[in-house]
C-alpha angles and dihedrals in degrees: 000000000000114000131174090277090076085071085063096055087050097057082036085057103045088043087053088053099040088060110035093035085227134080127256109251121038099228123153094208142010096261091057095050083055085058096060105049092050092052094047088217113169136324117260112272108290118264092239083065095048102040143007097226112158112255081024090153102056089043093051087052088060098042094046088046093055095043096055117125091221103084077197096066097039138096107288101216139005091247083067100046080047093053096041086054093040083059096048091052092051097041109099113248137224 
């Protein structure tokens, strides 16, 4: 079932990218990306891995959080993904 979170996961994957300069998953095809995501295996490598961008771990939550197979366990809504990051711009980083 595709709900409006998928929306979420879909800002989640291109900040990952823009970012990282890579994608989230590493699938070589479509139908290994699906894979993935049935079988909910593990989240993308962790920002802090890919960058040393400052407030990286509160970044990587909400992308992490955004990213996750399980639509239960995502962002509701894009208003929230847009707040959390709001937040993130305005906090002071170190």
């Amino acid at each position: 079932i595709v709900t409006f979170n998928a929306d979420v996961y879909s800002l989640g994957a291109i900040a990952y990218y823009m970012i990282t300069g890579k994608p989230p998953y590493a699938a070589q095809s479509l139908d290994e990306l699906k894979q993935i995501h049935k079988n909910g295996q593990s989240a993308p490598p962790r920002l802090s891995e890919k960058t040393n961008l400052p407030g990286v771990p509160q970044l990587d939550s909400l992308i992490q959080e955004a990213l996750n197979t399980d639509p239960e366990w995502r962002l509701s809504t894009v208003s929230q993904f847009k707040e959390r990051v709001r937040s993130w711009i305005n906090a002071p980083h170190r």
